[in-house]
Residue, then its C-alpha position, 0 to 999 in steps of 0.5 A: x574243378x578236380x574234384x577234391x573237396x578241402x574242408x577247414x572247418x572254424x571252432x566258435x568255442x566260446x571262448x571256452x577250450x577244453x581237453x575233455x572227451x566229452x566236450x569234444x565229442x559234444x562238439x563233433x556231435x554239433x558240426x554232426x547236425x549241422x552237416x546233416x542238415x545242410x543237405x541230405x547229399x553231405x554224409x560222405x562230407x561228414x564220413x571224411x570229417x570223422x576219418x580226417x578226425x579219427x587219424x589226427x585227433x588225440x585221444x580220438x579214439x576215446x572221443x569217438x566212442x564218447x561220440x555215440x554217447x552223445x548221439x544216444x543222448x540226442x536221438x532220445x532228446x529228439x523223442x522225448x522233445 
């Protein structure tokens, strides 16, 4: 088509929401893995995701830095197994 790609993306919360930044950046980190899994081509999908989140999400700053938390977390989960 055009060549602009629209994302709208769905929440399965759980049936649980929360206003913690670390429940949100947890969620990021998980629409993270599964945007890296898809294909190894989806990094500009996920760089825009993260823009689109860091211009319109509150208290987007604070949850972006909790972002890298979790990605610590993670990366030493995956090495400890």
């Amino acid at each position: 088509q055009d060549g602009n790609l629209d994302l709208i993306l769905i929440d399965f919360g759980l049936s649980q929401f929360s206003q913690k930044p670390e429940d949100k950046a947890v969620d990021l980190y998980v629409l993270e893995r599964a945007i890296k899994s898809a294909h190894i081509g989806m990094e500009l999908l996920l760089n825009k995701a993260l823009q689109a989140y860091k211009e319109g999400g509150k208290d987007a700053e604070n949850v972006l830095l909790r972002l890298e938390e979790v990605r610590l977390r993670g990366r030493k989960r995956d090495m400890l197994g």
